[in-house]
MIGUZA-224757 format. One record per residue (C-alpha): x, y, z. Coordinates in steps of 0.25 Angstrom, whole numbers, plus 5000, padded with zeros to 4 digits. Each point is the difference from the previous one (the first is absolute). Layout:
residues N
PT    px    py    pz
PT     X     Y     Z
...
//
This chain:
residues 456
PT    px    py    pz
PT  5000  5000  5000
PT  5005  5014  4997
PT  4994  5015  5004
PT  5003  5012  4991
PT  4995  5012  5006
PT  4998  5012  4991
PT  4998  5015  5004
PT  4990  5001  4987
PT  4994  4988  4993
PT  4994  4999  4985
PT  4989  4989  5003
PT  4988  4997  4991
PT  4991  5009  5006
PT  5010  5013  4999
PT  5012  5004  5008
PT  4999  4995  5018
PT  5009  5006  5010
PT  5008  4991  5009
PT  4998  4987  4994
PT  5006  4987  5004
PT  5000  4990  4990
PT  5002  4985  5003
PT  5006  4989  4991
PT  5001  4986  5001
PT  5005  4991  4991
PT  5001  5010  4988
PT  4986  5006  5001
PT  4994  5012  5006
PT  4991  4993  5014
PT  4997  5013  5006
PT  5000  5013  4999
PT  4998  5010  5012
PT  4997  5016  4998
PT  5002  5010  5010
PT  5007  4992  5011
PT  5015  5005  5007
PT  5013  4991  4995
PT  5003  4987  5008
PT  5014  4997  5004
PT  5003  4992  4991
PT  4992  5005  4987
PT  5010  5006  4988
PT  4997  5014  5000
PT  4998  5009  4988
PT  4995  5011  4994
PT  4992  4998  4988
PT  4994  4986  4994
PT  4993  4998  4987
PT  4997  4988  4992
PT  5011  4995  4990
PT  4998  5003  4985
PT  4998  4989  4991
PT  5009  4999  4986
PT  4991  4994  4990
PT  5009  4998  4988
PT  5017  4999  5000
PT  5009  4993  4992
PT  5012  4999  5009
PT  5010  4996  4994
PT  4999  5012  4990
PT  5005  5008  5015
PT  5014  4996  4992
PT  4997  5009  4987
PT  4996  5014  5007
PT  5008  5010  4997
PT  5007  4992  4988
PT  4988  5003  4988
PT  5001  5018  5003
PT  5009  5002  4987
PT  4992  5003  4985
PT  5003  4992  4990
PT  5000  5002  4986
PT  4987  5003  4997
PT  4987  5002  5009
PT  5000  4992  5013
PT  4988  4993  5005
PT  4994  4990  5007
PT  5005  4989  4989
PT  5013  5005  4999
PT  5002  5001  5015
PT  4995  4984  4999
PT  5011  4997  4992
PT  5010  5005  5010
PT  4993  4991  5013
PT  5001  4987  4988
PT  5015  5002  5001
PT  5002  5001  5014
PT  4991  4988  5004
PT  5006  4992  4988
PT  5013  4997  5010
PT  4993  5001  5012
PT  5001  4985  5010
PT  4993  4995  5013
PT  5011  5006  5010
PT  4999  5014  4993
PT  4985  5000  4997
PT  4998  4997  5015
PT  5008  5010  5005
PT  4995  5009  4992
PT  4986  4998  5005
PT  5005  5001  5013
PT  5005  5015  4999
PT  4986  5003  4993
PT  4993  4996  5013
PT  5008  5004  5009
PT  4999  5015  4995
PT  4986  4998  4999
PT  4998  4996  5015
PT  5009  5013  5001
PT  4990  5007  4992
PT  4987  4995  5008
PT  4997  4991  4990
PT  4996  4988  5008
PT  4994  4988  4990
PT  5004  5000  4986
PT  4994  4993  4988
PT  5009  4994  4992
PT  4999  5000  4986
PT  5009  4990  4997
PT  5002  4995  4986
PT  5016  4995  4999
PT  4998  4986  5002
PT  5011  4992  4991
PT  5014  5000  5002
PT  5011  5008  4990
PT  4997  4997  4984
PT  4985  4997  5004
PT  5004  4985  5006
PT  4990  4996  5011
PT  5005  4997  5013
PT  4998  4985  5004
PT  4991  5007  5012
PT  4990  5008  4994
PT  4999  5010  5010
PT  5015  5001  5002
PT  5000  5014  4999
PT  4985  5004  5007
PT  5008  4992  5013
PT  5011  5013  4998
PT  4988  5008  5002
PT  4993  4994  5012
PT  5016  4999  5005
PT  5002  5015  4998
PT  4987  5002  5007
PT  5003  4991  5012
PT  5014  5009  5001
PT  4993  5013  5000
PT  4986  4996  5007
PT  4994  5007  4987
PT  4986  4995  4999
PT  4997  4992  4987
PT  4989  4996  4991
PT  5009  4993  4988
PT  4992  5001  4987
PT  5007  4991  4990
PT  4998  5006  4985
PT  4996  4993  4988
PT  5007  5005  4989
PT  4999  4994  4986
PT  5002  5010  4989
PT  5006  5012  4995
PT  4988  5005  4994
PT  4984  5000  4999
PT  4994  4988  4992
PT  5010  4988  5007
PT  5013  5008  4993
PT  5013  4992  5001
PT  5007  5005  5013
PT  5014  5005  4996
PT  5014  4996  5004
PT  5003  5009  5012
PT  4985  4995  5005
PT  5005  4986  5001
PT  5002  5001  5015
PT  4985  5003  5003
PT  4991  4991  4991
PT  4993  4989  5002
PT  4986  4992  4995
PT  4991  4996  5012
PT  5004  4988  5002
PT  5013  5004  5005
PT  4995  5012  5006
PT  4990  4991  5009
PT  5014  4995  5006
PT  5005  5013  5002
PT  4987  5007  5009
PT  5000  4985  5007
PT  5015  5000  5004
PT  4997  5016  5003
PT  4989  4997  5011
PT  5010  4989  5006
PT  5013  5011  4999
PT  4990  5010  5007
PT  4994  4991  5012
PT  5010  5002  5010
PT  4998  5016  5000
PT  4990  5008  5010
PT  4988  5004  4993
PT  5006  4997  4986
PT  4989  4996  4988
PT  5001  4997  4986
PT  4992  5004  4988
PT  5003  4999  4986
PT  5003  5010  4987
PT  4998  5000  4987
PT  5010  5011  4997
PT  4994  5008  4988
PT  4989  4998  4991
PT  5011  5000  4988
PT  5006  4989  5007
PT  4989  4989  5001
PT  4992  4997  4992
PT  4985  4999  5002
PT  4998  4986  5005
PT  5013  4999  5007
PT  4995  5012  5008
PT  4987  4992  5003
PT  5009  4987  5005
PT  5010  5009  5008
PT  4989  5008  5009
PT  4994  4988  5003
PT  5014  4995  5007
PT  4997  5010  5011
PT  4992  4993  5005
PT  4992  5011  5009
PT  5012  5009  5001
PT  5005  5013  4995
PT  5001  5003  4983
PT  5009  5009  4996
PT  5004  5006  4984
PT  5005  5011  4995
PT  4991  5008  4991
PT  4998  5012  4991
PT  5014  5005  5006
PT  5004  5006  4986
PT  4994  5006  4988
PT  5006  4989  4992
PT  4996  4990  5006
PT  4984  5007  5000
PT  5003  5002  4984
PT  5004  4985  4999
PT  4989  4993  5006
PT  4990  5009  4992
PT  5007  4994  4987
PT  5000  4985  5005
PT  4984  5001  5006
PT  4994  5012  4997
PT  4999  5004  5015
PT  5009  5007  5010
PT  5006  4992  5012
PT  4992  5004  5009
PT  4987  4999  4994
PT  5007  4987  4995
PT  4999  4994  5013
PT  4989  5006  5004
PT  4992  4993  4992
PT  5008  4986  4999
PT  5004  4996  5013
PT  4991  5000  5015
PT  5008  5012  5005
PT  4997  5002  5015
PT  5005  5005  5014
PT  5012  4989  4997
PT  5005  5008  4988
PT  5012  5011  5000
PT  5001  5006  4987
PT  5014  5006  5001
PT  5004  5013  4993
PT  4986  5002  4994
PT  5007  5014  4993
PT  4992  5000  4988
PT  4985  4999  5004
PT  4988  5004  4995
PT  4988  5007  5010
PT  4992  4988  4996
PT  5012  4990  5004
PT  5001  5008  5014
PT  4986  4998  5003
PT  5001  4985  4996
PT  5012  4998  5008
PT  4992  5007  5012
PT  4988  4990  4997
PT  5007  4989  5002
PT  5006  5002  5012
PT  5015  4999  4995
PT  5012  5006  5003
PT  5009  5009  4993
PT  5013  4999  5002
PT  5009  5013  4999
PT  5015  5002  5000
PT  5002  5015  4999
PT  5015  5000  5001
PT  5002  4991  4988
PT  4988  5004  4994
PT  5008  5015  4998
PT  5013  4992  4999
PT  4994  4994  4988
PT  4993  5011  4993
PT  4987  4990  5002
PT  4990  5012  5001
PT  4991  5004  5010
PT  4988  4991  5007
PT  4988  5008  5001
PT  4999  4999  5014
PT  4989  5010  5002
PT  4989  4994  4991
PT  5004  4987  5006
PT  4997  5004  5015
PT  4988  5006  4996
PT  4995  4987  4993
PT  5003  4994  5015
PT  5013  4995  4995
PT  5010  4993  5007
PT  5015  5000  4999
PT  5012  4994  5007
PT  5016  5005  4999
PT  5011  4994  4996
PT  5013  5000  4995
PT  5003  4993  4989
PT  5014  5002  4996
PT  5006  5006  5011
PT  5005  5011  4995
PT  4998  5007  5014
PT  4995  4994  5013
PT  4991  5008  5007
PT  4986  4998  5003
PT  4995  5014  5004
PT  5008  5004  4985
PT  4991  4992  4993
PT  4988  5007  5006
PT  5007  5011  5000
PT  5000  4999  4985
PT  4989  4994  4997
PT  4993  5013  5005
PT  5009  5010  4993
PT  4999  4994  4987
PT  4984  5002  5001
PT  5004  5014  5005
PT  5009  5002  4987
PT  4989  4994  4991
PT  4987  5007  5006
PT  5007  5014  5002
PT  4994  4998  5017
PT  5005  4998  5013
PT  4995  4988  5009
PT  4995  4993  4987
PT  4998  4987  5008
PT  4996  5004  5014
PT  4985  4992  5002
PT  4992  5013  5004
PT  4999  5015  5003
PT  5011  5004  5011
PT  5004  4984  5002
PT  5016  4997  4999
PT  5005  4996  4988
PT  5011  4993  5006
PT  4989  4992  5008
PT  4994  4998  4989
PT  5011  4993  4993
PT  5004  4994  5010
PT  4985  4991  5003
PT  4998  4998  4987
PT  5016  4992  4996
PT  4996  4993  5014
PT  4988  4995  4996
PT  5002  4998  4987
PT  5014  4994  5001
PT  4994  4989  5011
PT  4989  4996  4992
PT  5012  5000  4987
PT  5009  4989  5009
PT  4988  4994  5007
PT  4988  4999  4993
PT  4986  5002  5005
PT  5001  5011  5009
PT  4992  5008  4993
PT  4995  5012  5008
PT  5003  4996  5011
PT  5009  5005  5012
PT  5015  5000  4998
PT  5013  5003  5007
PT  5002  5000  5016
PT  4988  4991  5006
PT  4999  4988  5008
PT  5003  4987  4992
PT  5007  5008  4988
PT  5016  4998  4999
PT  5008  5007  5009
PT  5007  5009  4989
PT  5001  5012  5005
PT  5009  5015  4996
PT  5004  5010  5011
PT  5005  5012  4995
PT  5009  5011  5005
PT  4994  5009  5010
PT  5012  5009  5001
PT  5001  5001  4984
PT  5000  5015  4998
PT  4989  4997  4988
PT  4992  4993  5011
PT  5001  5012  5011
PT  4988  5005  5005
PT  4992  4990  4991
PT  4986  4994  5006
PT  4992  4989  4995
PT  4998  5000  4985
PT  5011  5011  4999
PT  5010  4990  5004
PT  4997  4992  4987
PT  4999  5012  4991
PT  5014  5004  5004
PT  5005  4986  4998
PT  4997  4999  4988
PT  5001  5014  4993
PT  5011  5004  5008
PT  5010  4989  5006
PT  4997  4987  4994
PT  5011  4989  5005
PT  5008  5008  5009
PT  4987  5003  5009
PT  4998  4983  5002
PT  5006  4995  5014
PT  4998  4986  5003
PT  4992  4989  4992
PT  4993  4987  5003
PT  4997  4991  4992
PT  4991  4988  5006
PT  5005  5005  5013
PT  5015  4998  4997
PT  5006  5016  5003
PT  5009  4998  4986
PT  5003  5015  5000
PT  5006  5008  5010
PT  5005  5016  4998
PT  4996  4998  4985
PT  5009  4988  4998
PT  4998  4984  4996
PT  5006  4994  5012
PT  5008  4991  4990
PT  5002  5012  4990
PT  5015  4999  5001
PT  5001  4983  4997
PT  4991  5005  4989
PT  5006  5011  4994
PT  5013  4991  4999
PT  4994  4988  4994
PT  4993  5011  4991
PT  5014  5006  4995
PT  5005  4986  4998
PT  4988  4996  4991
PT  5002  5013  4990
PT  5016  4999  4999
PT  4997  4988  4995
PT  4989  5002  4991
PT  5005  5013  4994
PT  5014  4998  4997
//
């Protein structure tokens, strides 16, 4: 059993002063408002629920930084691509694994606290499957188990290079697989996962330009109740491409094919349509938003305001990794809307409410229905039964100074970030302490170790 006391508490029902919180066994099972600090209670200022990261490709953590130079002609999302082909292409197990370890470690760092792992790099070098077929999802779950990162793993089906069941090229040899193989893959992913708190499997189809429309049929049917995640409708290619191969857009694509529902996170969702907002709202889905990369990329900006006003709802995530830092991406999201819209407060849920308060309940919510599945509307974040995953932030932060209640996340996210997070738990395992991974050090080095290697 362990007692967190905290000066200020964000609980479901808004922020509580002088809050114990009991966890036993990794789950919150009991949470006192209003009561004086024990002896033996861990005493802090200011507790909130821990962010959840819908969408990351770890081992992409290893490219940022190395894709900011212009090539010969205009640079995009397809050329960047081209540039993550070659750095994977060399990639092993040890480097792969540490990598993913850095990437978690910073996110716990970040307030991140459970991440979804869109992980599609299955086959060894040259596109040679591993004798185990979840060689490398047991790197994931084994850089999750190092960090105490949350996980849901969502194994990806990736087939094809194009729309209409197109040939995958060369440097996509490490990804593809038919079902069958795949079947493997998501089995051996929920064995890999099985000794991890709270960790869950789903699957991912990874593009609607990668499967094609009966493989898409047999690969959400492997996750068997669990999350569904695909990347959709990022670029404007990728919209022009599926209108020549079916007369529809991606969206309403899927829309119209597959049972979508409060299972589903449609990833990027860039290029959508007012109709395809209010379908997505309709069915209960998830979008799935990476600001950060989505700006790194030159993807476009998601029409987040009609989206809410359809009742939308939308989880964060970080994608490639460009940048770790949970209240960034919020920060982001909500200054792109402002840069779009010409407006201040674009996404704040009504007259004179906090738009960081806003943002905050609505990547909470949504991002735990995105990694758990069947939430729904209900409550989220710091309640009895819910896993003990927890942020306290930095009372003596000069951003954070003066700050009450739903200031203290304004600030946070508009005008800290990172530095303002203090101490993380994540299943009640304190994982960070003064901003720093307890095992940053061990995995920095082995981190260092894994690049020289790769990038010589």
């Amino acid at each position: 059993m362990q007692n967190l006391w905290f000066e200020s508490a964000l609980l479901p029902d808004g922020w509580a002063a002088k809050v114990r919180l009991t966890a036993v066994d990794g789950r919150i099972a009991r949470i006192e408002p209003g009561v004086v600090p024990a002896e033996t209670d861990e005493r802090h200022a200011i507790g909130v629920p821990g962010i959840p990261n819908v969408h990351s490709h770890a081992f992409q953590r290893g490219l940022a930084g190395l894709t900011e130079r212009r090539g010969p002609s205009g640079d995009s999302f397809w050329t960047w691509r081209d540039l993550m082909y070659r750095f994977v292409e060399r990639m092993d197990p040890d480097q792969f694994e540490a990598i993913a370890a850095l990437a978690y470690a910073q996110m716990l760092e970040g307030g991140f606290t459970h991440v979804g792992e869109f992980h599609y790099l299955h086959h060894d070098r040259g596109g040679v499957p591993f004798s185990d077929p979840g060689e490398l999802a047991g790197r994931i779950a084994a850089a999750a188990a190092q960090t105490g990162m949350g996980l849901t793993l969502l194994p990806v089906f990736y087939a094809h290079s194009g729309f209409g069941g197109a040939a995958p090229t060369s440097r996509q040899q490490r990804f593809v697989n038919d079902p069958e193989r795949f079947a493997r893959i998501v089995e051996a992913s929920r064995k890999a996962v099985s000794p991890l708190a709270g960790a869950a499997v789903g699957v991912a189809p990874h593009s609607l330009r990668a499967v094609t429309p009966d493989e898409l049929t047999a690969v959400v049917e492997q996750a068997q109740g669990g999350v569904i995640h695909i990347h959709i409708a990022e670029q404007t290619k990728e919209v022009d491409d599926c209108i020549a191969w079916s007369g529809r857009r991606p969206i309403e694509w899927l829309l119209a094919t597959q049972a979508v529902d409060d299972r589903w996170c449609l990833v990027h969702a860039t290029q959508a349509t007012d109709a395809e907002l209010r379908g997505i709202a309709e069915s209960g889905a998830v979008v799935g938003l990476c600001p950060i990369t989505e700006a790194n990329l030159g993807d476009g900006i998601f029409p987040a305001a009609p989206f809410l006003a359809a009742k939308g709802r939308y989880g964060i995530g970080s994608d490639s990794n460009i940048l770790l830092d949970a209240a960034e991406e919020l920060r982001t999201l909500e200054y792109s809307q402002r840069l779009a819209y010409r407006a201040r407060n674009v996404l704040a849920s009504a007259e004179d409410h906090s738009t960081g308060r806003s943002l905050f309940d609505a990547a909470l919510s949504g991002g735990t229905q995105a990694l758990h599945a069947r939430v729904g509307g209900g409550s989220v974040g710091l309640k009895v039964g819910a896993t003990a995953d927890l942020v306290s932030l930095a009372s003596e932060h000069p951003t954070l100074l003066e700050r009450r209640a739903d200031e203290l996340l304004d600030s946070w996210i508009f005008a800290s970030g990172r530095a303002a997070v203090d101490c993380v738990w994540r299943a009640g395992v304190k994982v960070v302490i003064n901003g720093r991974h307890q095992r940053r050090e061990a995995i920095v080095a082995r981190y260092g170790h894994a690049l020289k290697s790769l990038l010589r």
